[in-house]
C-alpha positions in Angstrom: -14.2 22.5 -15.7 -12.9 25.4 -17.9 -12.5 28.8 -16.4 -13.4 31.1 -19.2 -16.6 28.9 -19.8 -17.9 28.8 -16.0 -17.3 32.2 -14.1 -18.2 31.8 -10.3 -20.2 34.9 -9.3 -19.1 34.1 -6.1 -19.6 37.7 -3.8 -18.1 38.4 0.1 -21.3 37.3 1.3 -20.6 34.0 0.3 -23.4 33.5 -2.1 -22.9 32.4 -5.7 -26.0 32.3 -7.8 -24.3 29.6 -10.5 -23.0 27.0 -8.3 -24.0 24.9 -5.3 -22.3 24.6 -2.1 -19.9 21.7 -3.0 -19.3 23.6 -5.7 -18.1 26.8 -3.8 -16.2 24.7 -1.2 -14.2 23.4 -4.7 -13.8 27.0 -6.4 -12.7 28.4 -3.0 -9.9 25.6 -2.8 -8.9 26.0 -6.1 -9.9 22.4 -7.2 -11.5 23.0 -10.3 -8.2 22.3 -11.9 -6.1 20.0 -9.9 -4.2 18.7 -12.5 -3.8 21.3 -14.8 -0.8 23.2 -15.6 -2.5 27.0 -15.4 -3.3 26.7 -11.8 -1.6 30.0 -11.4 -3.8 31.9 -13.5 -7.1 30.1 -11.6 -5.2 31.5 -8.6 -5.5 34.7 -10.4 -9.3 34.7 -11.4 -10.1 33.3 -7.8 -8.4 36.3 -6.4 -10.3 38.9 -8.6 -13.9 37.1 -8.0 -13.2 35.8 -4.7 -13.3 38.9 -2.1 -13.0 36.2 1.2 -10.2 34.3 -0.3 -7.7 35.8 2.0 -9.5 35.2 5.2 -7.7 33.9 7.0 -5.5 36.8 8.1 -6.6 38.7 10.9 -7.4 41.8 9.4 -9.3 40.0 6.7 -11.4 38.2 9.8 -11.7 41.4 11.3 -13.2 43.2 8.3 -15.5 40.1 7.9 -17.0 40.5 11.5 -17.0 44.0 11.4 -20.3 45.1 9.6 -22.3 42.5 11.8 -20.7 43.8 15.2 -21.5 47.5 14.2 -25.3 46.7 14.2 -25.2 44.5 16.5 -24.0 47.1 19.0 -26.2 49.8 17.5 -29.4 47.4 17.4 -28.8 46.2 21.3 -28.5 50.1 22.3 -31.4 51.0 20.0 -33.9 47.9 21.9 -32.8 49.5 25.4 -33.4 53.0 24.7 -37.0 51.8 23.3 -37.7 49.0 26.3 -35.5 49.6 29.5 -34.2 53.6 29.7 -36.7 55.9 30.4 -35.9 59.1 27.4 -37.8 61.6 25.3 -35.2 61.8 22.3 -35.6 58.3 20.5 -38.4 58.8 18.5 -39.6 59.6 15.0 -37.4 60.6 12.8 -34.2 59.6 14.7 -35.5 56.2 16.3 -35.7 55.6 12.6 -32.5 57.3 11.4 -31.1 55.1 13.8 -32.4 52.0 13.1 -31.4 52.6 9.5 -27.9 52.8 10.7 -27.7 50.2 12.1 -29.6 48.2 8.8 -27.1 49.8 6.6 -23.8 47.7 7.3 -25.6 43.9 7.0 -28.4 45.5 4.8 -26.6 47.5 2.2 -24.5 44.2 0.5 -27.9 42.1 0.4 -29.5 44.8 -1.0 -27.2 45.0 -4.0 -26.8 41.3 -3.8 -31.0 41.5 -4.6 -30.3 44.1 -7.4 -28.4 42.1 -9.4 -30.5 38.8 -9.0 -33.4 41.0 -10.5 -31.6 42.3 -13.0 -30.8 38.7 -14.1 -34.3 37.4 -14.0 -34.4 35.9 -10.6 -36.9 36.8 -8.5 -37.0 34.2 -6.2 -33.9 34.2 -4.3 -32.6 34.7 -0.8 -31.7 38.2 -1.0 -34.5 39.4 -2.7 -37.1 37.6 0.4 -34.7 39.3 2.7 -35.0 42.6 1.2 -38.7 42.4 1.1 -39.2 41.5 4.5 -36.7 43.9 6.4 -37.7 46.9 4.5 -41.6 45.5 4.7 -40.8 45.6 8.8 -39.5 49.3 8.4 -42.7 50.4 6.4 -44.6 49.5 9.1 -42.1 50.7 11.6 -41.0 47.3 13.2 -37.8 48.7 13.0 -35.7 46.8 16.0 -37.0 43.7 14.0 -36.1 44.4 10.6 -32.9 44.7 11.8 -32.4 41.8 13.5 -33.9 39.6 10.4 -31.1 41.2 8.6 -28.4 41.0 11.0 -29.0 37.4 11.8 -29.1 36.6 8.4 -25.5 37.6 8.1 -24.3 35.9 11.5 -25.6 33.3 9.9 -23.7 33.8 6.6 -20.6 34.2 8.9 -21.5 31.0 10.4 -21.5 29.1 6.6 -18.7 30.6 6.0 -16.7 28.9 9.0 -18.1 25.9 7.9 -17.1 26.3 4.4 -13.8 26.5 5.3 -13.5 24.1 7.9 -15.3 21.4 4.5 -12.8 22.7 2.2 -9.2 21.5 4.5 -9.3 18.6 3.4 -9.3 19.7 -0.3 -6.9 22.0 0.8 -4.0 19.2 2.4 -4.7 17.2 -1.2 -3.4 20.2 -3.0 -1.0 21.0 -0.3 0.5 17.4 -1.7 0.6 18.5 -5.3 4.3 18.2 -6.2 5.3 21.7 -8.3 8.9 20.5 -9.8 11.1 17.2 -10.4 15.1 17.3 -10.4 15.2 15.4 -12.9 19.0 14.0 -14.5 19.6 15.0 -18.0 23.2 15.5 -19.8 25.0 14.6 -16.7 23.1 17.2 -14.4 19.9 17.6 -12.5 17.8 20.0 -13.9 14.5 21.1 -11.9 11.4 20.9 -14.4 7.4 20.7 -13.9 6.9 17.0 -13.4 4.5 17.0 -16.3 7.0 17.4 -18.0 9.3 14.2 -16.7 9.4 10.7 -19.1 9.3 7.3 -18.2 12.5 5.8 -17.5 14.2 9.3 -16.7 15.8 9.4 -13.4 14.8 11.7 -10.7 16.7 13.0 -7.5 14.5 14.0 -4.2 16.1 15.5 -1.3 15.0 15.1 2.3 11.7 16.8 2.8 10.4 17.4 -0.6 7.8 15.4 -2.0 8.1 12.8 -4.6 6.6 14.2 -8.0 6.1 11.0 -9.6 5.7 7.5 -9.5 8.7 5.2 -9.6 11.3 2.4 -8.8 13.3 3.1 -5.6 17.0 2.9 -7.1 18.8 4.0 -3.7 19.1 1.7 -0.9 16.4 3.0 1.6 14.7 6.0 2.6 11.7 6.9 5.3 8.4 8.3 3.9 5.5 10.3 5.3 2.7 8.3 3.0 -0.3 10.3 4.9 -1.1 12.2 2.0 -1.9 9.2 -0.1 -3.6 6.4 2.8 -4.2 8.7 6.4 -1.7 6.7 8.2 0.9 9.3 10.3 3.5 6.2 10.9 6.6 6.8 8.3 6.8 3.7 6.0 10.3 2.7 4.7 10.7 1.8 1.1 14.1 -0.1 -0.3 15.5 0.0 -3.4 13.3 -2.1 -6.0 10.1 -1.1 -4.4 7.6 1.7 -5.7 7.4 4.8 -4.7 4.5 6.9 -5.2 4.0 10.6 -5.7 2.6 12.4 -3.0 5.0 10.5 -0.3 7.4 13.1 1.7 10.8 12.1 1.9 12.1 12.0 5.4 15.3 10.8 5.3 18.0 10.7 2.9 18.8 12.5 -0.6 17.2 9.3 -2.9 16.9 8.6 -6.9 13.9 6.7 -8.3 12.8 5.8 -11.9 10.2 7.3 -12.8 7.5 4.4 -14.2 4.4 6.7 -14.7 3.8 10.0 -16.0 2.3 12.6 -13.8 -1.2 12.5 -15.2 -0.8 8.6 -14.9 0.2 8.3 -11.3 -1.4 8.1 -7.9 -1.6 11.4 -6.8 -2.7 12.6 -10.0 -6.0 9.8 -10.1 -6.7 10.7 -6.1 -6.8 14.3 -6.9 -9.2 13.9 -10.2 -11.5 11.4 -8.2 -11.5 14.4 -5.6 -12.6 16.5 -8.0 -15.2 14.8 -9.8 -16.6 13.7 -6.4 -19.2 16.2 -6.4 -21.1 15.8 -9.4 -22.3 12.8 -7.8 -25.1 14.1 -5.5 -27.0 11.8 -3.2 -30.6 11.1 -3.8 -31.3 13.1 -0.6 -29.6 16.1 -1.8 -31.1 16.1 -5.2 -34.7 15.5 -3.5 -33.7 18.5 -1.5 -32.5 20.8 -3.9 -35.6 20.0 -6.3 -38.1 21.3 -3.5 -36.3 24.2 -2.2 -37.2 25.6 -6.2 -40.8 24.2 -4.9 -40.9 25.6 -1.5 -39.6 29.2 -1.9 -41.9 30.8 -4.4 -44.5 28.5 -2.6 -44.6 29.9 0.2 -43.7 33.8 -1.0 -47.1 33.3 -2.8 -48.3 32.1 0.3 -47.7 35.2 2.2 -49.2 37.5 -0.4 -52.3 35.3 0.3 -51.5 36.2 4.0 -52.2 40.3 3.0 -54.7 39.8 0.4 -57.1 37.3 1.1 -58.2 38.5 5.2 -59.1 41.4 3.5 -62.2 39.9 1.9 -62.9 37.2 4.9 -62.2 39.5 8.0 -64.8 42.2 9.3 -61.8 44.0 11.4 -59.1 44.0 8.8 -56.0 45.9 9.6 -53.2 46.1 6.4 -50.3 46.5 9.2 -51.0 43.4 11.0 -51.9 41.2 8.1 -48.8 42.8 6.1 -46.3 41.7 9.6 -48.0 38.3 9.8 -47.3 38.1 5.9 -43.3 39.4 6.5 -42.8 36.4 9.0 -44.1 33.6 6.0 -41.2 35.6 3.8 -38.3 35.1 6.6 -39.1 31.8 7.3 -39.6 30.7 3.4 -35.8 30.8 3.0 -34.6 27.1 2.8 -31.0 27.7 4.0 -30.6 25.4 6.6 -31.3 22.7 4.0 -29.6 24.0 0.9 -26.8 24.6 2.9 -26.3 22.1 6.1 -27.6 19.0 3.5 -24.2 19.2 1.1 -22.0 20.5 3.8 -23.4 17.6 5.6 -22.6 15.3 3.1 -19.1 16.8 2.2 -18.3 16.1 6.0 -18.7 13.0 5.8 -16.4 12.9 2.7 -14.0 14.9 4.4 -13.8 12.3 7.4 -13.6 9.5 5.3 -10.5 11.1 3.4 -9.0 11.5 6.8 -9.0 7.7 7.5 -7.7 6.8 3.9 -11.0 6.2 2.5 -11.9 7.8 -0.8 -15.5 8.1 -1.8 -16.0 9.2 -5.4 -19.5 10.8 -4.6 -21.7 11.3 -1.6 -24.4 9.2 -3.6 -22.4 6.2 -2.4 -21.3 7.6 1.1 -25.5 7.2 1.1 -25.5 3.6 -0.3 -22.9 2.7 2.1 -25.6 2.8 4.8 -27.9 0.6 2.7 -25.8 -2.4 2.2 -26.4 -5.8 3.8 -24.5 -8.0 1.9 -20.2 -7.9 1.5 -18.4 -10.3 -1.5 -14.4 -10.4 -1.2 -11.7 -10.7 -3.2 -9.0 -13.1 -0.9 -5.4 -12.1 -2.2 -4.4 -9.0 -1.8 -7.9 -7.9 -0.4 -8.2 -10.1 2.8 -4.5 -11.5 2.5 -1.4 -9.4 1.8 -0.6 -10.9 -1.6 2.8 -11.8 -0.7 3.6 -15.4 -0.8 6.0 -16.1 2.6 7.6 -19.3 3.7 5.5 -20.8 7.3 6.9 -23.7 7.9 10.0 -25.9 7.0 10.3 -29.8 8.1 13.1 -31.8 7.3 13.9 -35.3 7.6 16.3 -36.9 10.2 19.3 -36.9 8.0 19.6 -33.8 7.0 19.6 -30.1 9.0 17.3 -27.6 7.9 19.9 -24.8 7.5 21.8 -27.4 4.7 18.2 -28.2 3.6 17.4 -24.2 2.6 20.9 -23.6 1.3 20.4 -26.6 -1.4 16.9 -25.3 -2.0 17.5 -21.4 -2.3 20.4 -22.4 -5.0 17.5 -24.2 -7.0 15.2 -21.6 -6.6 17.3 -18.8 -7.3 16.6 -19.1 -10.6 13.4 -19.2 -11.0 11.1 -16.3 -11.1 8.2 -18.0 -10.0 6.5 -16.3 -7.0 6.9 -19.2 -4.6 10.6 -19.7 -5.7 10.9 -15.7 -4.9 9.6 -15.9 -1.3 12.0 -18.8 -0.4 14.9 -17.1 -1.4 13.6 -13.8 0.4 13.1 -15.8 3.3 16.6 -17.1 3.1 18.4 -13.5 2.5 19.8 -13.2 5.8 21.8 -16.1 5.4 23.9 -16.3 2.5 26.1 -18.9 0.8 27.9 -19.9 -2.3 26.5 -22.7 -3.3 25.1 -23.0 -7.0 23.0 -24.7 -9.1 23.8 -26.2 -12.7 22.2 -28.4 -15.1 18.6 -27.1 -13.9 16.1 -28.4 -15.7 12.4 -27.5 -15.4 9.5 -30.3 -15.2 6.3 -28.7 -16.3 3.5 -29.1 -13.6 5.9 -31.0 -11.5 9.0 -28.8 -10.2 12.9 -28.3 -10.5 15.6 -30.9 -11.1 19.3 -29.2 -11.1 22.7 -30.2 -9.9 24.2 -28.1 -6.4 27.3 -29.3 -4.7 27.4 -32.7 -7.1 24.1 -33.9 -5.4 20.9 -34.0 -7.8 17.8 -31.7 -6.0 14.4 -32.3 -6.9 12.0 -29.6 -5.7 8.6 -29.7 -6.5 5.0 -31.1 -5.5 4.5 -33.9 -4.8 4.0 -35.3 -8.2 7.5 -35.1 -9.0 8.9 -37.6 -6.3 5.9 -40.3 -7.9 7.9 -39.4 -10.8 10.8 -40.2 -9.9 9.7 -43.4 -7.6 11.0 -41.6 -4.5 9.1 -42.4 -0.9 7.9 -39.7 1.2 5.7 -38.5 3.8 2.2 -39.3 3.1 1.0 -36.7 5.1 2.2 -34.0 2.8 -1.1 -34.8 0.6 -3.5 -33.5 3.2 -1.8 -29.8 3.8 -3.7 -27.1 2.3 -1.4 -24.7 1.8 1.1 -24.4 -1.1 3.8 -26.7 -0.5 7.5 -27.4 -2.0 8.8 -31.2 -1.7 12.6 -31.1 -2.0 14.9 -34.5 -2.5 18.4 -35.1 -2.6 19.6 -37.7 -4.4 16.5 -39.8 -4.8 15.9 -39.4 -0.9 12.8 -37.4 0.2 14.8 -34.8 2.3 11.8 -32.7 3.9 9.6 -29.8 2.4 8.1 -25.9 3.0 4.9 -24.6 3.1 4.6 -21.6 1.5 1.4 -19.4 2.3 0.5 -16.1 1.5 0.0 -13.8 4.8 -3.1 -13.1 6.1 -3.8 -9.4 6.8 -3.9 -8.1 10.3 -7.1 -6.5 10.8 -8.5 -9.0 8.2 -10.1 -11.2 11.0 -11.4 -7.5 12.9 -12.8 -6.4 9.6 -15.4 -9.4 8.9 -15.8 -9.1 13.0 -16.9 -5.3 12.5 -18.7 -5.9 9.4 -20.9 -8.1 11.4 -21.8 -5.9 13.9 -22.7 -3.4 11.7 -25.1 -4.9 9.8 -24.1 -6.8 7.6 -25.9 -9.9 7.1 -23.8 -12.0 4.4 -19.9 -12.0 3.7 -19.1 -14.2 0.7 -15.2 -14.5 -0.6 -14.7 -15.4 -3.9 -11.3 -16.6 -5.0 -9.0 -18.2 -7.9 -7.0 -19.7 -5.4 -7.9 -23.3 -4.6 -11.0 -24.3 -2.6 -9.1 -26.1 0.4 -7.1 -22.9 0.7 -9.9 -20.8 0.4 -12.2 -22.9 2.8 -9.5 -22.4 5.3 -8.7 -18.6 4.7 -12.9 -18.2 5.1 -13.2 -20.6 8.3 -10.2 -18.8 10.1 -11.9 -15.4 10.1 -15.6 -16.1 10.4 -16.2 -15.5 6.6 -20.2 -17.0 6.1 -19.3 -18.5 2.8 -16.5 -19.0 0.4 -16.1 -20.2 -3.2 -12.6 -21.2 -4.9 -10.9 -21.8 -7.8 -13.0 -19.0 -9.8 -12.0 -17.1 -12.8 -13.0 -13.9 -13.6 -15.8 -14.6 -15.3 -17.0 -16.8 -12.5 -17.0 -14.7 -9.9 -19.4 -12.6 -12.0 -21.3 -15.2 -12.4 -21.5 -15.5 -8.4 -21.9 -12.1 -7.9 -25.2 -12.2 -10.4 -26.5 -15.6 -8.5 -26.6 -13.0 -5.5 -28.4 -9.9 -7.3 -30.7 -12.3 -8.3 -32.2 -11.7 -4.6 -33.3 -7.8 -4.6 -33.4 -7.7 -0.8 -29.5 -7.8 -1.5 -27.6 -4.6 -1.5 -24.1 -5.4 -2.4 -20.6 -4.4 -2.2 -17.6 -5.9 -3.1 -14.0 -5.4 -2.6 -11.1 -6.4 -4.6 -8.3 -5.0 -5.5 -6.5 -7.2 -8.5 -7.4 -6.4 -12.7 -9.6 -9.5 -12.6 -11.9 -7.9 -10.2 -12.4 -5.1 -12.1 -15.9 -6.4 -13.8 -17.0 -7.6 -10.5 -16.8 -4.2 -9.3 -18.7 -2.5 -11.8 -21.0 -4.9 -11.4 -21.8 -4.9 -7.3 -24.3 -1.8 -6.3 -20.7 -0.2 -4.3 -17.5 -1.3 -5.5 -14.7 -0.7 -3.4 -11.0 -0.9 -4.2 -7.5 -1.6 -2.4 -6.0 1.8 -3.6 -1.9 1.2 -2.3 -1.5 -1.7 -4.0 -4.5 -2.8 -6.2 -4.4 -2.2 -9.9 -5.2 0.7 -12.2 -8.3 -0.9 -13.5 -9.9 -1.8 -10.5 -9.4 1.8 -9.0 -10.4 3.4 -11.9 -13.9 0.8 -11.7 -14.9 1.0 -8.3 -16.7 3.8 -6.0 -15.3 3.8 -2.9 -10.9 3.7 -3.0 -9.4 2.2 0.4 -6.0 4.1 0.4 -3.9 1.9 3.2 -5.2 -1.6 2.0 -6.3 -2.4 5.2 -9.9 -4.2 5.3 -11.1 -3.2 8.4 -12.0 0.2 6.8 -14.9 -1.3 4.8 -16.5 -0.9 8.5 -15.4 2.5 8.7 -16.6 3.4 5.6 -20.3 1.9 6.8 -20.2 3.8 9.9 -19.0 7.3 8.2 -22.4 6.9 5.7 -24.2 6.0 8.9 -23.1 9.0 11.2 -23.3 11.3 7.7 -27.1 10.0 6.6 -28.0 10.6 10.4 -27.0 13.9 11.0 -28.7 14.5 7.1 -32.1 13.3 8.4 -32.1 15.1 11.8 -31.4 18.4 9.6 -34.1 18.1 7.5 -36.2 17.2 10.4 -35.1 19.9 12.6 -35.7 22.5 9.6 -39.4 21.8 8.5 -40.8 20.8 12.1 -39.7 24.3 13.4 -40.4 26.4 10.2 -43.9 24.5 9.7 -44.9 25.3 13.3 -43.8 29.0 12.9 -45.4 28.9 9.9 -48.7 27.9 11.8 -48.0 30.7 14.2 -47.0 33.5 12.0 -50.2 32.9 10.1 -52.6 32.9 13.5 -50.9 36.2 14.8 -48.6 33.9 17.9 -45.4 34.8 16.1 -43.5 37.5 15.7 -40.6 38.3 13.4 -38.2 36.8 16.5 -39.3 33.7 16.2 -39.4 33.8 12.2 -35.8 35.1 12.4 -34.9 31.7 14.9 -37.2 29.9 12.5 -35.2 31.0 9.4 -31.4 31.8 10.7 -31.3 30.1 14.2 -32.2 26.6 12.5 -29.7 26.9 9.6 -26.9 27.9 12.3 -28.1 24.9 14.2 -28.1 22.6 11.1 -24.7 23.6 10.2 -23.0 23.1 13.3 -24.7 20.1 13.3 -23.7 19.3 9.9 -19.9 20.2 10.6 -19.7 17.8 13.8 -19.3 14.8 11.9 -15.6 16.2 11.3 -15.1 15.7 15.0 -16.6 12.2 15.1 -14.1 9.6 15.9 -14.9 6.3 13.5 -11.8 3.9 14.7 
């Protein structure tokens, strides 16, 4: 969004006539341009449009309360000179002087708000049904509850303001995160720059509590990081040199280097924060459905209550203008839809706002709604339910040899090898190092490595290569599931390793929770092999499993299951393969810390911390958000439509219209803000 195209008319009531809520909760937190480079000069324009931007001081708060607690006081003394102390001086003209002072300080900025509305064209708005009513109450000398229609009115205004700013925190802490300079090393010095403005491959230098600006390669031994910025976990992680480092960590340790290996607008900071921001323009079909009748019901019933006035007068034998005019007043407070034009997005950003607090990144509240809808859950295995990382489980040797001698030959054969099971044997191995090396290696496609350590000839492979070479081993090595690395020594089957990539902690709570809330069908698709994936699926209660699949099978899959339009689907993955999948499946959610560009980019939902168990917390978030949606818009149109019944018959008064109007948006907004406080662990 472009500043000098869009200019929020956003006043000190809180109102904007251009925007919606979401959208004022944004301009107010200055995330219209999160990743631009002029966010000083948004400052700027925010400052100059933006009376209630400095709020938070005291003195700002005070002046904020002040008008509303000046008629307050003047109203209560006003209602018990006229109903409980017995006088002769508060009448006529100064009952009403009085009265007006009191209207003035809550009265005068709607007013003007009104004025400009009309000048613009708008007749239907807040202020201008305000307006009519209050100063319709002082024509016919309800003065106590003219008043008090306006005065509530701007508690209530105070009240969306609270709420407002309580939504836009969480926006807040994201640009809190927003690193605003790089020491970067150039001509034998570090020179502080805008990360912008930082290459790929240039060295940078961050000192103990300062943020990283940019993704990169850890060059320095170790350091601590705060990483709650990027997944909502508090517990420092440490990261050691080789491993990425991502911008938006805080350094808690030690002065570190990294190289950088994505520009700012490339890294993960930067694609959180623009996901943030284009979050809103994805409305929920309750919200739109809402917004398109409060342009219905507004002018609806405003025409209604000029019925109200006109027609009695040609049906009624005793008609009175002053008592059909009141009864008319009371249709104008009440046909204000605030409590759902305001407590329905403020709602829904809520539950945004919790989810971002438990490392889960909606990119619209249209799928924080689908969440709640979906029965059926389709898995990636690696790197989704698993951690990706290949790690050795078990080591059996035979009787001649010792395992320690067994792993030194191996490790000096696998060394060097960059194959991702030769890696994790040699990580496993790091803590006990020796000199022995490996010559003459030869590589064996399909089968394994031959080389040469310590004058005996190692063979490490499947099990394929010992048939090669005629040597006997083990049959029971056939029936493991699990990856597995036979290992010879000199034409004698000298024992082997299972290697087996972990399974995630909370992987077998996930499909547990997923279960119990609702979800009728979990299906894990993988291009591992079917015996490994069978036993991955059986170990944590997964209902079915498919292996071996490529990319374009898992597609396939997926389809087989849309085919059934009872199925509402979601699936998770996190690898560059899944990325069609995603875009495919009705929600697609992504591991965010270590899945890959393209499937973050694809899917809807972004799980920050990789952790599976959050898929259920997302699920319960949309529940507790569509929930507390619903009991809003029930709350608002049972209580208007039987005030409305009321005020029509003559049983109402502008007291109840007022608790019809403002009580029921203050209730639907506290309502709306108390998902914030919900606890979804």
């Amino acid at each position: 969004m472009e500043n000098k195209k869009h200019h929020h008319t956003n006043e000190k009531r809180r109102k904007q006539s251009c925007c919606s809520e979401e959208d004022e909760i944004y301009a107010d937190a200055g995330a219209q341009n999160l990743l631009g480079k002029d966010s000083e000069n948004h400052d700027d324009h925010d400052h100059d449009d933006h009376d209630h931007s400095h709020g938070n001081s005291e003195s700002s708060l005070f002046k904020q309360y002040l008008p509303a607690a000046i008629s307050f006081v003047l109203l209560l003394i006003g209602i018990l000179l006229d109903n409980y102390i017995a006088q002769d001086f508060f009448t006529g003209y100064f009952r009403f002087g009085w009265y007006l002072i009191a209207y003035i300080p809550v009265g005068f900025p709607v007013l003007r708000e009104a004025f400009e509305t009309l000048r613009k064209g708008e007749l239907f708005t807040e202020f201008t049904l305000m307006c009519v009513a209050t100063l319709g109450a002082f024509a016919i000398k309800e003065y106590p509850e003219g008043v008090a229609v306006m005065l509530f009115y701007a508690i209530g205004e105070l009240f969306q303001s609270a709420a407002v700013n309580r939504a836009k925190g969480n926006i807040k802490a994201l640009l809190d995160v927003r690193p605003t300079f790089a020491n970067v090393f150039r001509n034998n010095t570090y020179l502080t720059v805008d990360p912008q403005e930082v290459t790929i491959d240039e060295t940078i230098q961050i000192k103990v509590g300062e943020k990283v600006p940019l993704d990169g390669q850890m060059m320095s031994a170790n350091s601590s990081f705060n990483t709650s910025a990027l997944t909502g976990e508090s517990k420092p992680k440490t990261i050691k040199k080789g491993e990425t480092v991502l911008a938006g960590m805080l350094n808690l340790e030690k002065v570190i280097e990294i190289k950088v290996t994505k520009k700012f607008a490339d890294s993960s900071l930067a694609r959180i924060l623009d996901m943030v921001q284009n979050a809103t323009s994805k409305k929920a079909k309750t919200e739109l459905l809402i917004r398109r009748f409060a342009k219905i019901y507004t002018p609806a019933v405003f025409f209604l209550a000029v019925a109200v006035v006109i027609l009695p007068y040609f049906f009624v034998a005793n008609y009175v203008f002053t008592e059909w005019l009141y009864r008319a007043l009371i249709f104008l407070v009440i046909s204000c839809p605030c409590a759902l034009v305001i407590s329905i997005p403020l709602g829904y950003f809520g539950g945004i706002g919790a989810a971002s607090r438990h490392g889960i990144l909606f990119k619209g509240s249209n799928y924080l709604e689908l969440m709640t809808k979906i029965n059926t859950v389709v898995m990636d295995k690696t790197g989704t339910l698993t951690k990706g990382i290949f790690k050795v489980q078990q080591i059996e040797v035979a009787n001649h040899i010792d395992k320690a001698e067994l792993m030194k030959l191996l490790v000096a054969l696998e060394k060097k090898s960059t194959h991702p099971i030769a890696k994790a044997i040699v990580e496993n191995e790091k803590e006990n190092p020796h000199n022995y090396e490996a010559t003459d290696i030869e590589e064996i496609s399909g089968h394994g490595l031959k080389g040469t350590v310590n004058g005996q000839m190692i063979l490490a492979g499947n099990t394929k290569l010992l048939q090669k070479f005629n040597i006997a081993y083990d049959k029971t090595i056939d029936q493991i599931v699990e990856s597995s690395v036979v290992v010879a020594v000199n034409n004698q089957y000298a024992g082997y390793v299972i290697i087996a990539d972990e399974i995630k902690e909370d992987a077998k709570q996930a499909i547990k929770e997923l279960h119990a809330n609702g979800i009728t069908k979990i299906v894990m698709l993988s291009g591992d092999k079917s015996s490994i994936t069978q036993q991955v699926a059986q170990h944590l209660g997964i209902d079915s499993a498919f292996g071996a699949l490529l990319p374009e099978n898992k597609v396939q899959k997926l389809e087989e299951l849309k085919q059934d339009k009872n199925n509402i689907i979601a699936f998770v993955g996190d690898g560059i393969n899944d990325a069609p999948v995603l875009a495919l499946s009705d929600v697609g959610i992504a591991m965010g810390a270590m899945g890959s560009d393209a499937a973050i980019e694809t899917a809807d939902v972004v799980i920050q911390n990789d952790q599976p168990s959050k898929i259920a917390t997302a699920i319960k978030i949309g529940k507790a958000t569509r929930k507390i949606v619903i009991q809003n818009i029930v709350l608002a149109f049972t209580v208007k439509a039987i005030v409305l019944i009321l005020g029509a018959g003559g049983h109402a008064t502008m007291w109840e219209a007022v608790f019809a109007d403002v009580g029921v948006a203050l209730l639907a907004i506290l309502n709306a803000v108390r998902i914030q406080k919900m606890n979804f662990d």
